[in-house]
C-alpha positions in Angstrom: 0.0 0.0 0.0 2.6 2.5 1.1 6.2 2.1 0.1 7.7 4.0 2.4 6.2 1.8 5.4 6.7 -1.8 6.6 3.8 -4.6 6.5 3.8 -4.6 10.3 3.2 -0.4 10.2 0.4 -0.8 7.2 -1.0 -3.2 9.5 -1.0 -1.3 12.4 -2.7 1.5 10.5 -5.4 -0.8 9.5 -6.0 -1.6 13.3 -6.3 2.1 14.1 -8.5 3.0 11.6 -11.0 -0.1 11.9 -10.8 0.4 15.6 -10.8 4.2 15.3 -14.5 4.0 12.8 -15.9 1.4 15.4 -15.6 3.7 18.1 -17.1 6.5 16.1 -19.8 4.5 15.3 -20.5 3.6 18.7 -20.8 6.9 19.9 -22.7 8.2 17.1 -25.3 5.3 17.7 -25.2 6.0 21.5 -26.0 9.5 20.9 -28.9 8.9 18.4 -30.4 6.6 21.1 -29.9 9.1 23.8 -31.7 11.9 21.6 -34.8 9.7 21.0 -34.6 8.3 24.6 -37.2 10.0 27.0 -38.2 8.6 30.5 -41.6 7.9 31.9 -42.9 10.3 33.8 -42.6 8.0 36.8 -39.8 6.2 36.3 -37.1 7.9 38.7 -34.6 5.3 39.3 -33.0 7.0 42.8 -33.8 6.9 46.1 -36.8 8.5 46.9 -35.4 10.3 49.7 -32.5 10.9 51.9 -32.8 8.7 54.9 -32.6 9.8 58.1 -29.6 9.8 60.2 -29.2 8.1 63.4 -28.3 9.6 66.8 -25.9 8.9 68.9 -27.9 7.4 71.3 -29.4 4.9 68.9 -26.8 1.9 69.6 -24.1 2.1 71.9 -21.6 1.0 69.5 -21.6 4.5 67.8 -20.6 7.1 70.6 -16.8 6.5 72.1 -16.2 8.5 75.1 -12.7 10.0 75.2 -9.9 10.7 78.4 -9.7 13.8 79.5 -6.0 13.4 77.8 -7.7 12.9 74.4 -10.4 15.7 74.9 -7.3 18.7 75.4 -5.6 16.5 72.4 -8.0 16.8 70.0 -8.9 20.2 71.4 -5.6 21.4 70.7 -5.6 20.1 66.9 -8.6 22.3 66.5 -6.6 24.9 67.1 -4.3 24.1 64.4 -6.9 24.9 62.1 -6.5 28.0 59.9 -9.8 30.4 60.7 -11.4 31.7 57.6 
């Protein structure tokens, strides 16, 4: 096909392009679909709400009660933070 190029390159090239057409193709065909695509009105595929969150109190297992060593620690890296 091209003298100037090896078999191995021209066939290379021929991979490229063949996969370079598919993949326009696909996106052209997923873009058609999308334009002609339109939801039912009732058809909301999320969560119908946030849920609510637990407290603290609701299970023991989720409240840790620090030292008064880890109170002033953690106190003090507050204070590291910049103030805005």
């Amino acid at each position: 096909m091209f003298p100037s190029i090896s078999l191995v390159q021209e066939i290379g090239l021929a991979v490229l392009l063949v996969a370079a057409l598919v993949w326009v193709l696909g996106l052209g065909h997923m873009m058609w679909d999308s334009r002609f695509h339109h939801p039912e009105p009732g058809a909301f595929e999320g969560m119908p709400s946030i849920p609510v969150q637990r407290s603290a109190s609701a299970h023991p297992m989720e409240s840790v009660e620090l030292t008064e060593a880890e109170q002033q620690a953690f106190a003090g890296l507050i204070r590291t933070f910049p103030r805005p």
